[in-house]
C-alpha positions in Angstrom: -24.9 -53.3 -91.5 -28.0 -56.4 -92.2 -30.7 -54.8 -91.1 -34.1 -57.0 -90.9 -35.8 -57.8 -94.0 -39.4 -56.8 -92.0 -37.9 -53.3 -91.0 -36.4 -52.6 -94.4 -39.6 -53.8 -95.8 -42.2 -51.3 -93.4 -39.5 -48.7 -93.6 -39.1 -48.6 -97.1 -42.9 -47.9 -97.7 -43.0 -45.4 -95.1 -40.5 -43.2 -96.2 -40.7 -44.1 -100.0 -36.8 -45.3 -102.0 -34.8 -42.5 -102.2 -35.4 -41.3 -98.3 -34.7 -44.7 -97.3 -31.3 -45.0 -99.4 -30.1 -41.8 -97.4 -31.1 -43.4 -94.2 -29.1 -46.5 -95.2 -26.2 -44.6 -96.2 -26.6 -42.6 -93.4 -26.5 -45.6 -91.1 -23.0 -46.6 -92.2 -21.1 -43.9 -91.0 -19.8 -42.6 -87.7 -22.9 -41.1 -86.0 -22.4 -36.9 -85.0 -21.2 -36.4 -81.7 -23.0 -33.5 -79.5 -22.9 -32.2 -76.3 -24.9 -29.5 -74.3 -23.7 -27.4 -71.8 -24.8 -26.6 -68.5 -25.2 -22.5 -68.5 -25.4 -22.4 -65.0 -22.1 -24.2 -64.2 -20.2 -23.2 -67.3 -17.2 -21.0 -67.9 -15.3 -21.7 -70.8 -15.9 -22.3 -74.6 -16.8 -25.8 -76.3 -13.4 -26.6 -78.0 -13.9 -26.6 -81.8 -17.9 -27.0 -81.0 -20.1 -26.4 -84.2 -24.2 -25.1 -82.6 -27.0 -27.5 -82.8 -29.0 -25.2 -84.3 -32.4 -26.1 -82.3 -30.8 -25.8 -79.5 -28.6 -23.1 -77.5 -26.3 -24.5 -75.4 -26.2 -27.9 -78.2 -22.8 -28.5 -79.8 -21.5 -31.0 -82.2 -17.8 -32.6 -81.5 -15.4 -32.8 -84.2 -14.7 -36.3 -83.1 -15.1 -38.5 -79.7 -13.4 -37.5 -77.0 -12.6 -40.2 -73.9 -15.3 -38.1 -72.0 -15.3 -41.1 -69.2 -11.7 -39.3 -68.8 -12.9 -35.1 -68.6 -13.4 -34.2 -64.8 -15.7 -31.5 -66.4 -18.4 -34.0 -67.4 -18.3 -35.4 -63.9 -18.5 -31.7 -62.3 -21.8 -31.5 -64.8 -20.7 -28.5 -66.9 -22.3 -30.1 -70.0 -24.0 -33.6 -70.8 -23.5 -35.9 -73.7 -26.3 -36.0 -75.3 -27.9 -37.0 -78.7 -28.5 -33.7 -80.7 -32.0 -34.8 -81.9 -33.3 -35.4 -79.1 -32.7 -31.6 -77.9 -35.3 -30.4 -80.2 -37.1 -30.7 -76.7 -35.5 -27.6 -76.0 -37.4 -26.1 -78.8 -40.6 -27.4 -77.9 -40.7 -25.9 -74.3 -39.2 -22.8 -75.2 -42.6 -22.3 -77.7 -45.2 -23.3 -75.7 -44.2 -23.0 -71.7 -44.2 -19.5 -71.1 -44.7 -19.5 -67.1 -43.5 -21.0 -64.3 -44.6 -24.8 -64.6 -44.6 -28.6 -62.4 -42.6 -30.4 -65.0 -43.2 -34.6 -64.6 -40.3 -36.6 -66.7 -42.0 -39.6 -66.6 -39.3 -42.0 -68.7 -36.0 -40.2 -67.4 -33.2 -42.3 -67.2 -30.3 -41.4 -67.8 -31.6 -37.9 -67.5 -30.4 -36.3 -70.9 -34.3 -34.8 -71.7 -34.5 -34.0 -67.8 -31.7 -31.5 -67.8 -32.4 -30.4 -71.3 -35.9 -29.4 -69.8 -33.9 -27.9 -66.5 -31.9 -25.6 -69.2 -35.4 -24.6 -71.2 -38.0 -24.1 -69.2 -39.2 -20.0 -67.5 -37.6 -19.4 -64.3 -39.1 -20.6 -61.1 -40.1 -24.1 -62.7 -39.6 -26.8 -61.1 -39.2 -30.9 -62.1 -40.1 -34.5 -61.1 -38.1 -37.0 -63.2 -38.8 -40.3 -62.8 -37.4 -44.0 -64.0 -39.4 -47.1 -63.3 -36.2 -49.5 -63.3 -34.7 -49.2 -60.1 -30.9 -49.3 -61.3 -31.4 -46.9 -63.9 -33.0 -44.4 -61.5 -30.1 -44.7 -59.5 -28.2 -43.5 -62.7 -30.6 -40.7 -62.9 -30.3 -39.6 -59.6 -26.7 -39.6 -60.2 -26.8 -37.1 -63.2 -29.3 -35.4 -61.9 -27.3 -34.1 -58.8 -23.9 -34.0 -61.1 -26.4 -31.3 -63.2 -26.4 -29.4 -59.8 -29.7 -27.5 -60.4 -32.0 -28.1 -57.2 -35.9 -27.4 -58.1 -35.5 -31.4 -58.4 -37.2 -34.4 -57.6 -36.1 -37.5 -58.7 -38.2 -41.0 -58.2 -38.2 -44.5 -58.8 -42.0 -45.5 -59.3 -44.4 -46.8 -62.5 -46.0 -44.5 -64.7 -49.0 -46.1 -63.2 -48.4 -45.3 -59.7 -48.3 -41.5 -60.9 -51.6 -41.8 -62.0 -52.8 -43.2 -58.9 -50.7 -40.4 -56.7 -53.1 -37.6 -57.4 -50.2 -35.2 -58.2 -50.6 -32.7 -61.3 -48.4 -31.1 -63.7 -48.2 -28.3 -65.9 -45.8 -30.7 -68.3 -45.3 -33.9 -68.9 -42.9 -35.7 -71.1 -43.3 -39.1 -71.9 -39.9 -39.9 -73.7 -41.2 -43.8 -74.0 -39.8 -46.6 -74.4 -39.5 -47.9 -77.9 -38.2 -50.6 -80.3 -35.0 -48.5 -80.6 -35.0 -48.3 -84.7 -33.2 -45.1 -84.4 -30.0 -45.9 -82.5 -29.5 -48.8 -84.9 -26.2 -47.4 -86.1 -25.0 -47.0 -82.1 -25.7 -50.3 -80.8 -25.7 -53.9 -82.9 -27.3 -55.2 -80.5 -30.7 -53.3 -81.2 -30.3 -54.7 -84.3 -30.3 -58.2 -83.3 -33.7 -57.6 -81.1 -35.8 -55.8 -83.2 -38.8 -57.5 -84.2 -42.2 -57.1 -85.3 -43.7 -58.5 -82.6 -41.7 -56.2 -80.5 -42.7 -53.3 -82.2 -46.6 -54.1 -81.3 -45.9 -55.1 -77.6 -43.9 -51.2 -77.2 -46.6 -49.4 -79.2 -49.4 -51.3 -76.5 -47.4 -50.4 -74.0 -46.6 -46.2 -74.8 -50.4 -45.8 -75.1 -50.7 -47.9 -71.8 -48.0 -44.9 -70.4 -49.7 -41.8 -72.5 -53.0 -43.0 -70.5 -51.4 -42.9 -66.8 -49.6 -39.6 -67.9 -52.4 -37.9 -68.8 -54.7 -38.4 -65.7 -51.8 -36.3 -64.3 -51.8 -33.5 -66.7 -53.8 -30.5 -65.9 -56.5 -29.1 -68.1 -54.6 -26.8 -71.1 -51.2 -29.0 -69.8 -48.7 -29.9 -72.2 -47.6 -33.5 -73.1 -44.5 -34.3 -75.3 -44.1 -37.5 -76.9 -41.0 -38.6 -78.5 -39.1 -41.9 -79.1 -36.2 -42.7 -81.0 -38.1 -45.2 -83.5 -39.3 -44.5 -86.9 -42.2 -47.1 -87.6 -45.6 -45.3 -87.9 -47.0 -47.6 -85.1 -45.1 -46.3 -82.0 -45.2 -42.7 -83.6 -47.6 -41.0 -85.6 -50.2 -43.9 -85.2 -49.8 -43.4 -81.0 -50.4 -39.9 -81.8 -53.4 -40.4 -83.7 -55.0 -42.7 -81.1 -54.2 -39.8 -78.2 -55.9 -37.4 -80.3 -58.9 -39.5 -81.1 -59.1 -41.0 -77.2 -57.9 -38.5 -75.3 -58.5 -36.0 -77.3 -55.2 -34.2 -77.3 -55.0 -31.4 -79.5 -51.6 -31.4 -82.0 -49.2 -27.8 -81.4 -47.1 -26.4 -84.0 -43.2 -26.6 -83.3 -41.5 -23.5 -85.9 -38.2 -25.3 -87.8 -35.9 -23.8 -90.4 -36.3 -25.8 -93.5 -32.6 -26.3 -93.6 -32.4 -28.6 -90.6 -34.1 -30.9 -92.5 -36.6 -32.3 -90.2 -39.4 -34.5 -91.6 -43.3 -34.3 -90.8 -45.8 -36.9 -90.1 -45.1 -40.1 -92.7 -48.9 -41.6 -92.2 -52.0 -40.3 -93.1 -53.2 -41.5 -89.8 -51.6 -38.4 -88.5 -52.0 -35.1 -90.5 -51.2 -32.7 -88.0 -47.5 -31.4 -87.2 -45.0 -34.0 -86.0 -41.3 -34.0 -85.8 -39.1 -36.7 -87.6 -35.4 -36.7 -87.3 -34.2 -39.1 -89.8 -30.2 -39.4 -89.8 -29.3 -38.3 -93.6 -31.5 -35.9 -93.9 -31.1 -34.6 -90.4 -27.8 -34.0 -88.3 -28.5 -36.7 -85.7 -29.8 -40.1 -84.7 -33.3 -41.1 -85.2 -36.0 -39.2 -83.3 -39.9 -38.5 -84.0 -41.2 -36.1 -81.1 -45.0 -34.1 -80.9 -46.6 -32.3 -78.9 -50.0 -32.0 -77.3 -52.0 -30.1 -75.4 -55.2 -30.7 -73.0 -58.2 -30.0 -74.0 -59.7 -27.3 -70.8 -58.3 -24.7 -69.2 -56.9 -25.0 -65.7 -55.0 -23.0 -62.8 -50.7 -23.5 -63.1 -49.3 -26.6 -60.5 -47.0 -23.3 -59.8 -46.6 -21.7 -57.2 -48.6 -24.3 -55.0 -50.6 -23.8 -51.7 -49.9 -25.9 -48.8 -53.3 -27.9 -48.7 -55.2 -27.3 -45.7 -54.5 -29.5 -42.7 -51.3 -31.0 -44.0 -49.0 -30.4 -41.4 -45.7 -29.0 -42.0 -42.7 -31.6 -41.3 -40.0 -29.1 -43.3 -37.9 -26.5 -40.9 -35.4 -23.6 -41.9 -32.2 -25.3 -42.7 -29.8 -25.2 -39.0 -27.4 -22.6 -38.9 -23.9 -24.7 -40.0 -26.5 -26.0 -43.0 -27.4 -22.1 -43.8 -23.7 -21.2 -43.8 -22.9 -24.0 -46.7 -26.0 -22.5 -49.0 -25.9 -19.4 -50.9 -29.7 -18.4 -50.4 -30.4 -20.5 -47.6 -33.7 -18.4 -46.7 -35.3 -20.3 -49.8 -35.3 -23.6 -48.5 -36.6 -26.1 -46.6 -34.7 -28.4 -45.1 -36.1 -32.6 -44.0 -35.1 -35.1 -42.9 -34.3 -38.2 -45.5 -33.0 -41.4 -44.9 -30.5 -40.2 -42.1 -29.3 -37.5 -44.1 -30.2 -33.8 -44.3 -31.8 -32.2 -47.1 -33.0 -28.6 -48.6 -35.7 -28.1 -50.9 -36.7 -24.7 -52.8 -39.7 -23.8 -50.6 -41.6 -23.5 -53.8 -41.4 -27.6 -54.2 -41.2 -28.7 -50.5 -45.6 -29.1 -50.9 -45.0 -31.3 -53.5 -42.2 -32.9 -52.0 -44.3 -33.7 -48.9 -47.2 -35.0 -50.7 -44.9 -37.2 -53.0 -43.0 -38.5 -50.0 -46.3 -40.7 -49.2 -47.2 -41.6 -52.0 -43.9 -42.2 -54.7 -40.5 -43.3 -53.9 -38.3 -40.6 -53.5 -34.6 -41.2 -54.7 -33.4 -37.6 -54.6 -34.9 -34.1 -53.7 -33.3 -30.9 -53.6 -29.9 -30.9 -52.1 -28.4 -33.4 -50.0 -26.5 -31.2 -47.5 -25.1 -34.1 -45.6 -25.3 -36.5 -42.5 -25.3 -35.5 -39.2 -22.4 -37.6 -37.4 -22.1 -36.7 -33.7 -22.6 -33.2 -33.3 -21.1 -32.7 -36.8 -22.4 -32.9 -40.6 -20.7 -34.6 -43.1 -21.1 -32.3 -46.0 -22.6 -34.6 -48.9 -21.7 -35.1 -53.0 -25.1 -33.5 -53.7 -24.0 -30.1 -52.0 -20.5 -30.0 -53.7 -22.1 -30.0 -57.3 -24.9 -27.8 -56.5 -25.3 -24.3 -57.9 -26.3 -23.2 -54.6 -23.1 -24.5 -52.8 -21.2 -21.2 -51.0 -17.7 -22.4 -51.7 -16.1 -19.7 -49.3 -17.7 -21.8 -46.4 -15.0 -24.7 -47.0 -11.2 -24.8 -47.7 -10.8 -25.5 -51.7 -7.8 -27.1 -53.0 -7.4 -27.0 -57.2 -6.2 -30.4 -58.2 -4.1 -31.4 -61.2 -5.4 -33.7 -63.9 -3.6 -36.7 -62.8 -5.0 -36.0 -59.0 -8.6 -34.8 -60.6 -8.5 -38.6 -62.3 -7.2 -39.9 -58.9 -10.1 -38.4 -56.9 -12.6 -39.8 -59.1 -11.3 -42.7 -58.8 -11.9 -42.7 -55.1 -8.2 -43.0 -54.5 -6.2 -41.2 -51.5 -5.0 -37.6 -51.8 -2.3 -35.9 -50.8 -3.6 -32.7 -50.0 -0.7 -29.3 -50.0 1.0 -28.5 -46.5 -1.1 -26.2 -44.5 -4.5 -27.3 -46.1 -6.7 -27.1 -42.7 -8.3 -29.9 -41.2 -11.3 -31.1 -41.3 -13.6 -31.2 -44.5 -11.9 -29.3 -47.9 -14.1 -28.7 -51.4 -11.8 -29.8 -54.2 -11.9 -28.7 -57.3 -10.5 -29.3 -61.0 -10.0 -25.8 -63.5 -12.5 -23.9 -61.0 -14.9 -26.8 -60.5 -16.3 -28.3 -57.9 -15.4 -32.1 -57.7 -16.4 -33.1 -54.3 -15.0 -33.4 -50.6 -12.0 -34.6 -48.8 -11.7 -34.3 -45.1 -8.3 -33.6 -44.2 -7.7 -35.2 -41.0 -3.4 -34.3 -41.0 -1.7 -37.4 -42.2 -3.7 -38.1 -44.8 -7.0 -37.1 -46.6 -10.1 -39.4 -46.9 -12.1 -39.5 -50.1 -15.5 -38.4 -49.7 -16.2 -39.9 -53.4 -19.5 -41.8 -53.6 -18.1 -45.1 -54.1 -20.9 -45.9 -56.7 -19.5 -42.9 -58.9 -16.4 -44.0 -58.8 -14.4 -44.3 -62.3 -13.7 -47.6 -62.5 -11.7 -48.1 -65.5 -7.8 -48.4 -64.4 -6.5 -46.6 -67.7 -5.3 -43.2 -67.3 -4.4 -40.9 -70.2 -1.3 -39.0 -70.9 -0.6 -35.5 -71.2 -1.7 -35.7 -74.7 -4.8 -37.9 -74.2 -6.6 -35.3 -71.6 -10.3 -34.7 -73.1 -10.4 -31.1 -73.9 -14.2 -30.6 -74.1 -14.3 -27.1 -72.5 -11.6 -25.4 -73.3 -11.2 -23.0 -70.1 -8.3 -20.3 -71.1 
């Protein structure tokens, strides 16, 4: 691996010689695969899965499975995800202690977005956004595979959050960065790093820390991380919020033997977190956190402001029969499709409805097509789906690949008509509807697997081992 003369150069002095051999030495071998697993989806065991010790739920792989291939990732009973960057796990477990309005402001693909779902006190609840309109289709996408549905998932600029008026409780601006620390995954950050880039991405994360903190309450919490190790996207950022904003550095407790580096600048003498692969089990990270100065009432449980009417009803009666608490929800209607929100969102969800672009909210239960509903993708991977309201038919591998795939079925004699939930080792995969002489895939076509290659017997992923 060639890496820049400039980087090696800035890099070098940051970190002094002998950290930086490690980190080139590091940077030559196979990077650590992890996973974390979705606890309210999950039943099984990681197969040969070693803890990530910050976080619960975090394992490391012994190798790379061909997850594209595992029907569980697709049923969103764990996520791939780089182990450092679960240390946000440990952050919100140590200083979010009640009920709080999450805002993801960078989200896409969602990895710190569920890893925030799985961390925070019960009754939270999330808006995770992504400015790039394809990517937050992507997020969207995970987000609903993840199944949990205090959700709300839009497609706006950090800007236009500012200008919205919402609040949070939390924000976390994973920001967009020069991408130093996934130099051993992808060449081709490599190839564009430059100085000059590095200035433009450290301009524009303060531009984003500004915009994100007009929406953080008084005594709110902000976490900032990127997967960059220069000093001017990280600890000199940090330093400049401090000094402008006048956020106020928090404490994160870490075992020594993780080996998880403080602030490298003097600009920045207060605690930060540096993940620096060879001294740390993981890619590159660098993460604080920050509080606002004030004190101020929680974004949870929020009022219904005065004079906004009320365009939410009780979810219809076939809608209440596919939920297993329908009496918490609220249902709308989106984009000629039906959805439910937890009541303790749909405030929020009305307010951002006229003001953000909404991708996702909730749970899609599906679209009304004569006098019927066409149960939607969203519902089937929900935790609040009540499977006993459909007909379930467990599929084989080969027919779980097929499925995702979008391809026809062919369901078992005597499946009844109409719409059937099928599923994979327990699982929920999606719907079929059954219609006698053949079955119709229900598959979002944008979902769909597209690669043509399908394993043999002794290729299957076995991420989860379900026995």
């Amino acid at each position: 691996m060639t890496l820049p003369e400039a980087f090696t150069d800035q890099t070098r002095a940051l970190m002094g010689s002998e950290v930086y051999e490690r980190l080139c030495a590091a940077l030559a071998l196979e990077p650590p695969v992890s996973i974390r697993t979705n606890a309210a989806k999950l039943r099984g065991r990681v197969a040969g899965g070693e803890p990530v010790p910050w976080c619960d739920g975090g394992f490391y792989l012994e190798g790379r499975p061909a997850f594209t291939f595992d029907p569980l990732l697709h049923a969103g009973w764990y996520y791939v995800q780089e182990a450092s960057s679960m240390f946000l796990a440990r952050v919100l477990r140590q200083h979010v202690h009640g009920a709080a309005l999450v805002l993801d402001l960078c989200a896409a693909p969602g990895g710190k977005s569920t890893c925030a779902l799985g961390s925070l006190p019960p009754e939270s609840a999330l808006f995770c956004n992504e400015p790039v309109r394809q990517r937050a289709a992507v997020l969207a996408e995970n987000i609903q595979k993840w199944g949990r549905p205090e959700v709300i998932v839009t497609n706006n600029l950090p800007e236009d959050y500012a200008r919205s008026g919402l609040m949070f409780d939390v924000i976390l601006c994973d920001v967009p960065c020069s991408g130093e620390g996934m130099f051993r995954k992808d060449e081709e950050a490599i190839a564009q790093w430059s100085a000059e880039g590095v200035a433009r991405c450290a301009a524009l994360q303060r531009q984003i820390v500004s915009s994100a903190w007009q929406c953080l309450r008084p005594g709110g919490l902000l976490v900032y991380s990127t997967c960059t190790f220069n000093a001017s996207e990280d600890e000199d950022n940090v330093a400049w919020a401090c000094r402008e904003l006048g956020a106020e550095l928090l404490p994160v407790s870490c075992d020594e033997a993780w080996g998880i580096s403080g602030s490298l600048s003097p600009a920045l003498p207060g605690p930060a977190y540096r993940f620096i692969p060879g001294l740390t089990r993981g890619e590159g990270l660098f993460m604080a956190a920050m509080r606002k100065g004030g004190s101020g009432e929680p974004c949870l449980p929020m009022e219904r402001r005065k004079g906004r009417r009320q365009t939410g009803q009780k979810p219809s009666s076939q809608a209440a029969e596919w939920l297993i608490h329908p009496e918490e929800y609220i249902a709308f209607a989106s984009c000629g499709s039906i959805i439910a929100v937890p009541k303790r969102l749909a405030p929020s969800y009305e307010e951002a409805v006229g003001k953000l672009r909404v991708m996702h909210a909730g749970i899609t239960i599906g679209t009304p097509k004569g006098r019927d509903i066409v149960p939607s993708q969203s519902l089937a991977l929900s935790t609040e789906l009540r499977r006993e309201a459909f007909p379930c038919v467990e599929l084989s591998y080969q027919e779980a690949i097929a499925y995702l795939r979008r391809e026809q079925l062919a369901l078992p004699c005597g499946t009844p008509r109409g719409f059937v939930l099928v599923s994979y080792q327990g699982a929920p995969l999606g719907f079929v509807k059954n219609i006698g002489t053949r079955a119709n895939n229900l598959y979002p076509q944008e979902w769909r697997i597209k690669s043509t290659h399908t394993p043999n017997e002794g290729e299957q992923p076995a991420v989860i081992a379900t026995d």
